[in-house]
mmCIF file of the protein (N, C-alpha, C, O) and its ligand, coordinates in Angstrom:
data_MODEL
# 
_entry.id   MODEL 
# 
loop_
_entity.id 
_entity.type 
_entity.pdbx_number_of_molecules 
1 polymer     1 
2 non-polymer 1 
# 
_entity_poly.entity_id                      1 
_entity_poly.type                           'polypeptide(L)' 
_entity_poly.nstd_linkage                   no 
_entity_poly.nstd_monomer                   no 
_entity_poly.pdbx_seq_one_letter_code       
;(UNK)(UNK)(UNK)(UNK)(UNK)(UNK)(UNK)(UNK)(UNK)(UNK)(UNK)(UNK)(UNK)(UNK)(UNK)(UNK)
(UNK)(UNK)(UNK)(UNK)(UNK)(UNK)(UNK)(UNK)(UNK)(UNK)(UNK)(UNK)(UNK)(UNK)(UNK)(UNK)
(UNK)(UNK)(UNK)(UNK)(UNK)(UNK)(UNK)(UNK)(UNK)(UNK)(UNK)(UNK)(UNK)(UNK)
;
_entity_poly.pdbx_seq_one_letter_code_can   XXXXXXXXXXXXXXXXXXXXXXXXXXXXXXXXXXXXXXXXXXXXXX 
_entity_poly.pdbx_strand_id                 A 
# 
loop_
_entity_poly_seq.entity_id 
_entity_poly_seq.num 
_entity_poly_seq.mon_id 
_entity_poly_seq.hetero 
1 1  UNK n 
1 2  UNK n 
1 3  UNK n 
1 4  UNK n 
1 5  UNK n 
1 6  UNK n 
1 7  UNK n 
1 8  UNK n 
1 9  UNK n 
1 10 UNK n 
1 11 UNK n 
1 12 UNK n 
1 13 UNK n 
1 14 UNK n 
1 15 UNK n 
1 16 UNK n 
1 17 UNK n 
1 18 UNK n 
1 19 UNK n 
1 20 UNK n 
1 21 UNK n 
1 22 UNK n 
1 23 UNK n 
1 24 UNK n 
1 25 UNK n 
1 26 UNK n 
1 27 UNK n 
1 28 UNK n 
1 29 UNK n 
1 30 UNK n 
1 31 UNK n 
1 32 UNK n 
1 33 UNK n 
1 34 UNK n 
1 35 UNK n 
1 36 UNK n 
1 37 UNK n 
1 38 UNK n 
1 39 UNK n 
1 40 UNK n 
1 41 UNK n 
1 42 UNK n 
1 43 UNK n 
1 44 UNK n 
1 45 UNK n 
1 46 UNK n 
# 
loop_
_struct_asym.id 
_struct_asym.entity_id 
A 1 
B 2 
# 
loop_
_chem_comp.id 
_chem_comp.type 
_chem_comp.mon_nstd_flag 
UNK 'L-peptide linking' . 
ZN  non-polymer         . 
# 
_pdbx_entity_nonpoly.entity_id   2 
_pdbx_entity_nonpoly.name        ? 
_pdbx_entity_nonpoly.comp_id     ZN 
# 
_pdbx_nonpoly_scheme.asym_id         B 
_pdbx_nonpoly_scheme.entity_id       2 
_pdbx_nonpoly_scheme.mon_id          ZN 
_pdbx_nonpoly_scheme.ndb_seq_num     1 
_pdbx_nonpoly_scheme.pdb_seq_num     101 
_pdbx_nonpoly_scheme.auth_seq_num    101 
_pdbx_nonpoly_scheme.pdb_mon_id      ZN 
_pdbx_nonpoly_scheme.auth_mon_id     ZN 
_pdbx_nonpoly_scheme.pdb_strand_id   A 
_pdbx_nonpoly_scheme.pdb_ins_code    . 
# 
loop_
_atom_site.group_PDB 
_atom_site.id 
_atom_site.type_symbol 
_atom_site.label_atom_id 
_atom_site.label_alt_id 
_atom_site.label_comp_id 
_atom_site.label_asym_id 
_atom_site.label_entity_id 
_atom_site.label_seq_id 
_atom_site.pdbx_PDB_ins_code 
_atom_site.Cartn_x 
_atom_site.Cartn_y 
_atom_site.Cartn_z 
_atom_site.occupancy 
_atom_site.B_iso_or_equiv 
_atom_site.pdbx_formal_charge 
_atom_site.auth_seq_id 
_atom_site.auth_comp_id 
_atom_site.auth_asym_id 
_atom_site.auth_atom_id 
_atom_site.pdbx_PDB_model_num 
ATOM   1   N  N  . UNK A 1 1  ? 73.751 30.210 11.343  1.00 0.00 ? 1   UNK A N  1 
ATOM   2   C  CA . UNK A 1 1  ? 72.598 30.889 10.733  1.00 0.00 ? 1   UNK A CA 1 
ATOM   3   C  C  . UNK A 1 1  ? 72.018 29.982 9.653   1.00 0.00 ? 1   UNK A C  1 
ATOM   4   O  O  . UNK A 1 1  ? 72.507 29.795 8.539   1.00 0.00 ? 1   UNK A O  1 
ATOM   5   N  N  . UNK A 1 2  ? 70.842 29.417 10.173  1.00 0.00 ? 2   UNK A N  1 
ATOM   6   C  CA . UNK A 1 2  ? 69.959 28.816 8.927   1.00 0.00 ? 2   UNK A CA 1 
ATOM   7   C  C  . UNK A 1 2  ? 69.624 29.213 7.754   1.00 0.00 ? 2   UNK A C  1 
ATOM   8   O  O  . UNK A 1 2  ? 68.888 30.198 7.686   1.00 0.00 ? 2   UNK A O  1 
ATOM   9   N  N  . UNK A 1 3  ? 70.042 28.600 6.609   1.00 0.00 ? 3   UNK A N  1 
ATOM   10  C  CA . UNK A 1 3  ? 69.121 29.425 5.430   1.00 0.00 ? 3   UNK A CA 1 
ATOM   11  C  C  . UNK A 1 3  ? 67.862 28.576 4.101   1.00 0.00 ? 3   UNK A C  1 
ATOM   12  O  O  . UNK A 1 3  ? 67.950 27.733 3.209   1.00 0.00 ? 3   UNK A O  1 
ATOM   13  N  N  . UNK A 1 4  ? 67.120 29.177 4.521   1.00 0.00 ? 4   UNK A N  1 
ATOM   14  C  CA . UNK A 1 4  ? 65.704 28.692 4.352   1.00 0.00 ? 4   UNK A CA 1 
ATOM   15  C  C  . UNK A 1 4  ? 65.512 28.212 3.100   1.00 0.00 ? 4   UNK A C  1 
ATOM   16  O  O  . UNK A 1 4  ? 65.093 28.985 2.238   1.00 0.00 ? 4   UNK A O  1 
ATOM   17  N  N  . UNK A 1 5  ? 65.762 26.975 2.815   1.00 0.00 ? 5   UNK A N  1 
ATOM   18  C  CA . UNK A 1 5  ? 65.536 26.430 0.928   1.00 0.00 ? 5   UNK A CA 1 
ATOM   19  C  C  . UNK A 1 5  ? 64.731 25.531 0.700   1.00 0.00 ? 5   UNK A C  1 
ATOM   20  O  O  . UNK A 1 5  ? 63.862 25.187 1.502   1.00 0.00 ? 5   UNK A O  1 
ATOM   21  N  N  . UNK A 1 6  ? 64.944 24.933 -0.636  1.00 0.00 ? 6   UNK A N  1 
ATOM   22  C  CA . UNK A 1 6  ? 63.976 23.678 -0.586  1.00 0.00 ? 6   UNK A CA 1 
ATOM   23  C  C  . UNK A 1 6  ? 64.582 22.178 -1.142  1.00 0.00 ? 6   UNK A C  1 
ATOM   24  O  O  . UNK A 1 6  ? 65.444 22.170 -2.021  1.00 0.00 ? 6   UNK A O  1 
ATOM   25  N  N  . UNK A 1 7  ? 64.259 21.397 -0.779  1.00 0.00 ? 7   UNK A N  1 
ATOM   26  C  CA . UNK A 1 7  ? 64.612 20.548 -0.991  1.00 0.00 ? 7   UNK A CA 1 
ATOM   27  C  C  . UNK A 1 7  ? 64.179 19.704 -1.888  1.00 0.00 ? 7   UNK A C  1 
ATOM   28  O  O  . UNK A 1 7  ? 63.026 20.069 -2.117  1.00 0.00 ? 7   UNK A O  1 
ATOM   29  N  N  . UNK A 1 8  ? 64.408 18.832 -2.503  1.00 0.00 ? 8   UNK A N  1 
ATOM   30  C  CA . UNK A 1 8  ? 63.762 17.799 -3.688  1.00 0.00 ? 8   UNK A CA 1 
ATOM   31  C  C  . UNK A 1 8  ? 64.614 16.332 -3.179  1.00 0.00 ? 8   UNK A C  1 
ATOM   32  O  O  . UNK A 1 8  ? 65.822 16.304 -2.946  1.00 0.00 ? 8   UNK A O  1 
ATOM   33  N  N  . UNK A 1 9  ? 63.515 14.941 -3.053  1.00 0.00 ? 9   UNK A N  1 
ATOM   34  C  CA . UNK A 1 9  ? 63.983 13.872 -3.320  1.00 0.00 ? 9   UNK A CA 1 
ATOM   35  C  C  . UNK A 1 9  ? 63.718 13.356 -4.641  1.00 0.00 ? 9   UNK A C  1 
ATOM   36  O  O  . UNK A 1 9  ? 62.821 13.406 -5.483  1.00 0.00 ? 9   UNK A O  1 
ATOM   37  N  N  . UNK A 1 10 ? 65.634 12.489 -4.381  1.00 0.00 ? 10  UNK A N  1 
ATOM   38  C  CA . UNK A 1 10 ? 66.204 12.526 -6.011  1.00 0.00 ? 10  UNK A CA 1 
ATOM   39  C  C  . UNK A 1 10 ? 64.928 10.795 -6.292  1.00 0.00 ? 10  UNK A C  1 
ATOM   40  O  O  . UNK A 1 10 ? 64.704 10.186 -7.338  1.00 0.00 ? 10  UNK A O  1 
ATOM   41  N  N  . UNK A 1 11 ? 64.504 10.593 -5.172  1.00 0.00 ? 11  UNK A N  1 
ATOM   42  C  CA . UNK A 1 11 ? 63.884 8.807  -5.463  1.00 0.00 ? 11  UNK A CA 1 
ATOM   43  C  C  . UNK A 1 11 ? 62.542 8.943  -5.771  1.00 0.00 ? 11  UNK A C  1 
ATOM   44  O  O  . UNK A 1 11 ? 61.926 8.363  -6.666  1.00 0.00 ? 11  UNK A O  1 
ATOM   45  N  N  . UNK A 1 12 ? 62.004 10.001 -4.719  1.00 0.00 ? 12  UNK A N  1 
ATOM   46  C  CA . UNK A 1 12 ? 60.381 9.955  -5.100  1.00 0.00 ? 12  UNK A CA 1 
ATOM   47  C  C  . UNK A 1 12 ? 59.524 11.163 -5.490  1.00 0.00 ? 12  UNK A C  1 
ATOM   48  O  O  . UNK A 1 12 ? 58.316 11.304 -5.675  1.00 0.00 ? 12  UNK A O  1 
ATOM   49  N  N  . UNK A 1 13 ? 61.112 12.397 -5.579  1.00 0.00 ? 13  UNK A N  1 
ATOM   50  C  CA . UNK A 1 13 ? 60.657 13.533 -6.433  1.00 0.00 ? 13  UNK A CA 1 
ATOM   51  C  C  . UNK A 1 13 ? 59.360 14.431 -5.514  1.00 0.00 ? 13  UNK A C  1 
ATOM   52  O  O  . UNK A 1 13 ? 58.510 15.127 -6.071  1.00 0.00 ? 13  UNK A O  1 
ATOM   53  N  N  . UNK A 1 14 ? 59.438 14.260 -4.320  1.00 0.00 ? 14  UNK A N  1 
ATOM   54  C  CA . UNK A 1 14 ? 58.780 15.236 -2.794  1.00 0.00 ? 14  UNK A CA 1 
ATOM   55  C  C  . UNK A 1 14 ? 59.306 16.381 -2.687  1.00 0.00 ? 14  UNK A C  1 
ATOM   56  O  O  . UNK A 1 14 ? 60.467 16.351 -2.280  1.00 0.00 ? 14  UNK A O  1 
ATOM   57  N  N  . UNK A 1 15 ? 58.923 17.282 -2.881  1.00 0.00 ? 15  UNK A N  1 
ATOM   58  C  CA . UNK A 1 15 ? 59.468 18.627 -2.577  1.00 0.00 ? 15  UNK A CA 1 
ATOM   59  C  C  . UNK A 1 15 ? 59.469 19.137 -1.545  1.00 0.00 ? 15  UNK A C  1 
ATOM   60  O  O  . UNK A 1 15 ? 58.258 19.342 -1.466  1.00 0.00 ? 15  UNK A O  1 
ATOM   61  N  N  . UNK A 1 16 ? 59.925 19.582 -0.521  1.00 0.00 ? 16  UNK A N  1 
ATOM   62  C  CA . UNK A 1 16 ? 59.556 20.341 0.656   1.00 0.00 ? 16  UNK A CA 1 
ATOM   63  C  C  . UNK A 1 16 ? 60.248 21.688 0.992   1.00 0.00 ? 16  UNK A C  1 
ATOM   64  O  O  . UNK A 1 16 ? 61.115 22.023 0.186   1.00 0.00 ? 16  UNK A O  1 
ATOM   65  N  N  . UNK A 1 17 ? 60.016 22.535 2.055   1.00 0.00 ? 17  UNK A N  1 
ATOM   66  C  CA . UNK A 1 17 ? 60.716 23.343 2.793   1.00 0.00 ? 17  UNK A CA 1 
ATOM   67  C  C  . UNK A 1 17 ? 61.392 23.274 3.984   1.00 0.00 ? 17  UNK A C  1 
ATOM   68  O  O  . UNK A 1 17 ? 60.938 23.147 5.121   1.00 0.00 ? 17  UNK A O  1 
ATOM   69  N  N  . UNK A 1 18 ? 62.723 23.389 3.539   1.00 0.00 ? 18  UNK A N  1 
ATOM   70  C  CA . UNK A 1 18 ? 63.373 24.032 4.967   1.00 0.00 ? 18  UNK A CA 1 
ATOM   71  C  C  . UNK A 1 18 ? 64.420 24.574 5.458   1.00 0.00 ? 18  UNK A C  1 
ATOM   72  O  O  . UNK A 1 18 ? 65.001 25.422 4.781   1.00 0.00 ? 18  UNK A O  1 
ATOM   73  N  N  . UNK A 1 19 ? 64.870 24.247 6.642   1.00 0.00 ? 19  UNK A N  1 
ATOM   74  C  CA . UNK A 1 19 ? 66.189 25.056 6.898   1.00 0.00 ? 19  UNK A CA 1 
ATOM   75  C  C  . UNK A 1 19 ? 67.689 24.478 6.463   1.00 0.00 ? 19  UNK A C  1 
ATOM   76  O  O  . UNK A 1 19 ? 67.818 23.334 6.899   1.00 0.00 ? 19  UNK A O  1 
ATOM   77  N  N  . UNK A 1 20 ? 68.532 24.808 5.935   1.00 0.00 ? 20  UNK A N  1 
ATOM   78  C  CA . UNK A 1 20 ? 69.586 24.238 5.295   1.00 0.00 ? 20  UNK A CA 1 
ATOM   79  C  C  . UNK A 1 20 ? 70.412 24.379 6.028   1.00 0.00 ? 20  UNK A C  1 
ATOM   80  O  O  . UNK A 1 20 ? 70.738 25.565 6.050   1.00 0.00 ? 20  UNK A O  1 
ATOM   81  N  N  . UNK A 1 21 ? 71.153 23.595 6.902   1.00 0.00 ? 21  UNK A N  1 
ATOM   82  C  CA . UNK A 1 21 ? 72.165 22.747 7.794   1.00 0.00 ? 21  UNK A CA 1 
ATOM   83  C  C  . UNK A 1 21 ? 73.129 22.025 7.583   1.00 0.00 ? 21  UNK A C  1 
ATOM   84  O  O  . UNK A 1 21 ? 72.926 20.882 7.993   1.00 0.00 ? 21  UNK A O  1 
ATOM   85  N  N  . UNK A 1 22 ? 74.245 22.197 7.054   1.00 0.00 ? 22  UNK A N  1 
ATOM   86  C  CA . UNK A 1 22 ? 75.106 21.545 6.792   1.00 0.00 ? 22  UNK A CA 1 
ATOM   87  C  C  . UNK A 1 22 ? 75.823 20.714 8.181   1.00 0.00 ? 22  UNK A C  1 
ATOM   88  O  O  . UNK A 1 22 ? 76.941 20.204 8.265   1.00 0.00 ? 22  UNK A O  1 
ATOM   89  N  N  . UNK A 1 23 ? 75.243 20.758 8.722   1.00 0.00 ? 23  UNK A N  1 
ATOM   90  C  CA . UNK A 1 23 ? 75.839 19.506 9.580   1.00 0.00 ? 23  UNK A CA 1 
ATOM   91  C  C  . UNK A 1 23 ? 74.746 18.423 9.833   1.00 0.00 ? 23  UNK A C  1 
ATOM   92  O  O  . UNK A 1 23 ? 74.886 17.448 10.571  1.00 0.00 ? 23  UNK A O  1 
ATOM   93  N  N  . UNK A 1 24 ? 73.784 18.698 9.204   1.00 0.00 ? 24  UNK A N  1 
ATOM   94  C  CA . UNK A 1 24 ? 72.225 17.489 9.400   1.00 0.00 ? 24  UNK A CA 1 
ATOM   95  C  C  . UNK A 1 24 ? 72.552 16.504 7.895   1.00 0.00 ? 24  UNK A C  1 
ATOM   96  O  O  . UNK A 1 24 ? 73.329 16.706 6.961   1.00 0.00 ? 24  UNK A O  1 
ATOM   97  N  N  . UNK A 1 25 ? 71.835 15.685 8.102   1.00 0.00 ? 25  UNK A N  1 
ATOM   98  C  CA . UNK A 1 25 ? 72.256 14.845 6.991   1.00 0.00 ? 25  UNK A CA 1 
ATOM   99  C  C  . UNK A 1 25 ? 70.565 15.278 6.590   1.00 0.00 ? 25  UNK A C  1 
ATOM   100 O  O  . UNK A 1 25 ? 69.650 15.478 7.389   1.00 0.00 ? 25  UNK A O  1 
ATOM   101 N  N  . UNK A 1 26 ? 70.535 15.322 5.496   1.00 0.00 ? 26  UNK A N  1 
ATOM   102 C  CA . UNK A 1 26 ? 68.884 15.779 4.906   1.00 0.00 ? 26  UNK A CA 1 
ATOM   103 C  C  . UNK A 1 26 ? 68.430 14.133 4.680   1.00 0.00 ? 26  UNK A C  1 
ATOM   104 O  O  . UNK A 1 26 ? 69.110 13.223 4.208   1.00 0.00 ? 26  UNK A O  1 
ATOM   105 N  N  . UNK A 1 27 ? 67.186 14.106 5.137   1.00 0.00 ? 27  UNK A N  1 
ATOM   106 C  CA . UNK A 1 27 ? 66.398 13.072 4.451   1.00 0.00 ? 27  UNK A CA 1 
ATOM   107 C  C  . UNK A 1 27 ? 64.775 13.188 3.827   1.00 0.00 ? 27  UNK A C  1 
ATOM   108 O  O  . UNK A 1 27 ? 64.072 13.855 4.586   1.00 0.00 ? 27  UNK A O  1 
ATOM   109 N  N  . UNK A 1 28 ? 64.379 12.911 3.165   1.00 0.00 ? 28  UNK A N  1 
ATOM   110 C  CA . UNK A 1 28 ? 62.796 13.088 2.730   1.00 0.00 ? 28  UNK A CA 1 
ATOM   111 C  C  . UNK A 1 28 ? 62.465 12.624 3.816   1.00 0.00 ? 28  UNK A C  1 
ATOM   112 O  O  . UNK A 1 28 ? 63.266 11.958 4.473   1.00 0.00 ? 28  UNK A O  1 
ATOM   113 N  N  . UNK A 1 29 ? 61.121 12.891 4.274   1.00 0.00 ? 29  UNK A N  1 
ATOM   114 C  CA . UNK A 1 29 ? 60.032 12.758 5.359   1.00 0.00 ? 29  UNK A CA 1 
ATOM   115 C  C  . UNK A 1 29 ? 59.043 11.580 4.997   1.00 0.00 ? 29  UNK A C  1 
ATOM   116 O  O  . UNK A 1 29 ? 58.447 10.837 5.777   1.00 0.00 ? 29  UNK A O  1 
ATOM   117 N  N  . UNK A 1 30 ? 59.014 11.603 3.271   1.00 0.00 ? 30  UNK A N  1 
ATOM   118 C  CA . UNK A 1 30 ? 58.130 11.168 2.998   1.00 0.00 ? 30  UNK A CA 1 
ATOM   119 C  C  . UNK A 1 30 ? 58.649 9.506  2.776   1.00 0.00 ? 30  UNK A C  1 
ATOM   120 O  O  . UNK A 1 30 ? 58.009 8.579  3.271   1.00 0.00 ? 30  UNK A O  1 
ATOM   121 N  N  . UNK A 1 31 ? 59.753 9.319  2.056   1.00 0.00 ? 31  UNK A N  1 
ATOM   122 C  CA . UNK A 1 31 ? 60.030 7.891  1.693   1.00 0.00 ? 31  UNK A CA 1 
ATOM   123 C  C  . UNK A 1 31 ? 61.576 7.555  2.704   1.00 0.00 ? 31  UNK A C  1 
ATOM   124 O  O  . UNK A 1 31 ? 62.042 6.415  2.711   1.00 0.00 ? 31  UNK A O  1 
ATOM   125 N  N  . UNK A 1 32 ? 62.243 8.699  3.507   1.00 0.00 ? 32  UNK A N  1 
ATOM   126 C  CA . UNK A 1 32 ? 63.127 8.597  4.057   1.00 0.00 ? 32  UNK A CA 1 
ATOM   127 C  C  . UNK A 1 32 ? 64.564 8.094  3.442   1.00 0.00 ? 32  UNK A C  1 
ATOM   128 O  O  . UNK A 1 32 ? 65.499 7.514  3.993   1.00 0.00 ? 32  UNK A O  1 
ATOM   129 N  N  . UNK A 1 33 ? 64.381 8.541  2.076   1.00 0.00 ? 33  UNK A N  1 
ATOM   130 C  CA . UNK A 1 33 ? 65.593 8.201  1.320   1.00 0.00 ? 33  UNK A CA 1 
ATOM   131 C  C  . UNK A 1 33 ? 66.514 9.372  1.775   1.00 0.00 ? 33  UNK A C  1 
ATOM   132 O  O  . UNK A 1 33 ? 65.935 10.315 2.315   1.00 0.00 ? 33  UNK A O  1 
ATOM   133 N  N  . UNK A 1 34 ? 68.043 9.457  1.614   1.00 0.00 ? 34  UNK A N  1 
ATOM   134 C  CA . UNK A 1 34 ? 68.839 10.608 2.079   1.00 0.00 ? 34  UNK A CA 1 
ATOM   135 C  C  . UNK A 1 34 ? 68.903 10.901 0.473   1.00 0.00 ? 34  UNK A C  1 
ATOM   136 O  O  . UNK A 1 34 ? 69.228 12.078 0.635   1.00 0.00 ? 34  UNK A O  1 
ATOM   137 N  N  . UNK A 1 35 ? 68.881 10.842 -0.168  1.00 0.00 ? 35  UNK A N  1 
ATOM   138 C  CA . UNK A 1 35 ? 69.287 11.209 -1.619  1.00 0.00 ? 35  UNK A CA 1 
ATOM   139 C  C  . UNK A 1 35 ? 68.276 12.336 -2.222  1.00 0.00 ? 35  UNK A C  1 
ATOM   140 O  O  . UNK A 1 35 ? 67.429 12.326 -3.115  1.00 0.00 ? 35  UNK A O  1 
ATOM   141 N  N  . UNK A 1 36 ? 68.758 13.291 -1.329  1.00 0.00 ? 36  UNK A N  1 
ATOM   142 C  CA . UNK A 1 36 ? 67.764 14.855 -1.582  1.00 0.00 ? 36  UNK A CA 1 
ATOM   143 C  C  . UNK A 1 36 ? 69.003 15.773 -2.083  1.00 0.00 ? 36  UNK A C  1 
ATOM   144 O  O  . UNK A 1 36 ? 70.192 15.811 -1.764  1.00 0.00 ? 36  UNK A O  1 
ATOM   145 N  N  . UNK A 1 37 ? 68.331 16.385 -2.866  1.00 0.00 ? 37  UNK A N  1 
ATOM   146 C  CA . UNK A 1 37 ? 69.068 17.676 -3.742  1.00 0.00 ? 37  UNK A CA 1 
ATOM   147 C  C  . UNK A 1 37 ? 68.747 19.023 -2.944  1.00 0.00 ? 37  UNK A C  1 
ATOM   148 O  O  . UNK A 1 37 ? 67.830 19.148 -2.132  1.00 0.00 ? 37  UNK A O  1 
ATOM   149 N  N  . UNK A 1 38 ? 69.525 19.860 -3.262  1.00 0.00 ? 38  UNK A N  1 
ATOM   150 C  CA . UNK A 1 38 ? 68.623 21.214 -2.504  1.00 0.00 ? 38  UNK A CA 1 
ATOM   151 C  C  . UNK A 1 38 ? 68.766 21.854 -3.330  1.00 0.00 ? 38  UNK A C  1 
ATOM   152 O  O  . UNK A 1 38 ? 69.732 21.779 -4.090  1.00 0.00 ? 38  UNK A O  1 
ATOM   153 N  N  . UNK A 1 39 ? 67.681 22.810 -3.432  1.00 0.00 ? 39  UNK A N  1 
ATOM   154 C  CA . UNK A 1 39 ? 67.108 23.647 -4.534  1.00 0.00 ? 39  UNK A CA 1 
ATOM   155 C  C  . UNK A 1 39 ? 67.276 25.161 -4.140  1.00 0.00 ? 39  UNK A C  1 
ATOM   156 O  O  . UNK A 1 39 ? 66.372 25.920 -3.794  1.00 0.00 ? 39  UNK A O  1 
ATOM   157 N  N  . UNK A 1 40 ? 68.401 25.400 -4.242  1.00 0.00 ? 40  UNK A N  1 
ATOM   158 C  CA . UNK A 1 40 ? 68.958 27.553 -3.883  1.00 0.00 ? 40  UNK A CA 1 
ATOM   159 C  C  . UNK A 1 40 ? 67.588 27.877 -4.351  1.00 0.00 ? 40  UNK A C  1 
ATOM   160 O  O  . UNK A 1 40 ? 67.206 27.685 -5.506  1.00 0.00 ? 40  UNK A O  1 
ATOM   161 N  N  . UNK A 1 41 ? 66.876 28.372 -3.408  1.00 0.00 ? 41  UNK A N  1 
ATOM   162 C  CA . UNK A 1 41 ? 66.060 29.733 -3.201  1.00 0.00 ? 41  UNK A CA 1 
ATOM   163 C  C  . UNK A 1 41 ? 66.750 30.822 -3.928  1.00 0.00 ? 41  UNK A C  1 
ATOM   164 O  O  . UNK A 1 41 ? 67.898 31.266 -3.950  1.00 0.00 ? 41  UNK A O  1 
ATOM   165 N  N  . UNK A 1 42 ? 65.500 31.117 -4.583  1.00 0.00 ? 42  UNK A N  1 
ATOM   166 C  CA . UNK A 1 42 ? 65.948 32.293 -5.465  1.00 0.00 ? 42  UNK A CA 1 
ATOM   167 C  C  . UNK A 1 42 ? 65.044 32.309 -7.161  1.00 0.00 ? 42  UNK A C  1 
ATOM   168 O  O  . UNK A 1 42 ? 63.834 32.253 -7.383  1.00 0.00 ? 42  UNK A O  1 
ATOM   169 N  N  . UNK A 1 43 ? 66.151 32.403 -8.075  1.00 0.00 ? 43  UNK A N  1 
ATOM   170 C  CA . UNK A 1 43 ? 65.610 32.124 -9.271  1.00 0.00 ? 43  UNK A CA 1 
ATOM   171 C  C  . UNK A 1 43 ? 65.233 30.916 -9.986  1.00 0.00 ? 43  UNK A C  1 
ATOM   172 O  O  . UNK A 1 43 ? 66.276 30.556 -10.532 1.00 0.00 ? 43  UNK A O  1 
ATOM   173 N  N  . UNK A 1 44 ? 64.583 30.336 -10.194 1.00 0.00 ? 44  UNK A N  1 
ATOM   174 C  CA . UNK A 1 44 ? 64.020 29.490 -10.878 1.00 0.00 ? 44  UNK A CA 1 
ATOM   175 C  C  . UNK A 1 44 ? 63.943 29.622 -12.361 1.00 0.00 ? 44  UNK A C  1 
ATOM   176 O  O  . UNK A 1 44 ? 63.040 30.349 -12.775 1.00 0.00 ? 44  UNK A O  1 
ATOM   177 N  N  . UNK A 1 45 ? 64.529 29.196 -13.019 1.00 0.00 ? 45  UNK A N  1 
ATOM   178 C  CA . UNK A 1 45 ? 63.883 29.054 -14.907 1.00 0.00 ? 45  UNK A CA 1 
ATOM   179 C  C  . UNK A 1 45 ? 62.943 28.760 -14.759 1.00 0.00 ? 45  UNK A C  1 
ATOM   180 O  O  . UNK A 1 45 ? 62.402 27.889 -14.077 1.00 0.00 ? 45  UNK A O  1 
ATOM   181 N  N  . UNK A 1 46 ? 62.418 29.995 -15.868 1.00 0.00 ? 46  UNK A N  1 
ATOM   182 C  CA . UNK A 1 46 ? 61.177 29.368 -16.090 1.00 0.00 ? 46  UNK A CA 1 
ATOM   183 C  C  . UNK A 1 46 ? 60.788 29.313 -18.203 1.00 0.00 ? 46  UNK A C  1 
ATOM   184 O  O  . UNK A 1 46 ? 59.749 28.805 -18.627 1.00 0.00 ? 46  UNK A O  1 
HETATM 185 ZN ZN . ZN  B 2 .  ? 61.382 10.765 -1.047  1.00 0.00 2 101 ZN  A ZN 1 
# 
């Protein structure tokens, strides 16, 4: 069961959406660095 978060790259700071997979290796789309954080859906500080 997928669960739907977001992601942040730690290199060029791209935010995106998606499905959280622990067996995928995450990479940004944009600069293709793997060094993405994931960001739990949910509460945010604000
Ligand atoms: Zn990036």
């Amino acid at each position: 069961m997928a669960e739907k978060v977001r992601f942040r790259c730690m290199r060029c700071g791209h935010e995106w959406e998606g499905e959280h997979d622990p067996e995928k290796e995450r990479m940004c789309p944009k600069c293709r660095s793997n060094s993405v954080r994931v960001l739990k859906a949910g509460r945010e500080g604000k």
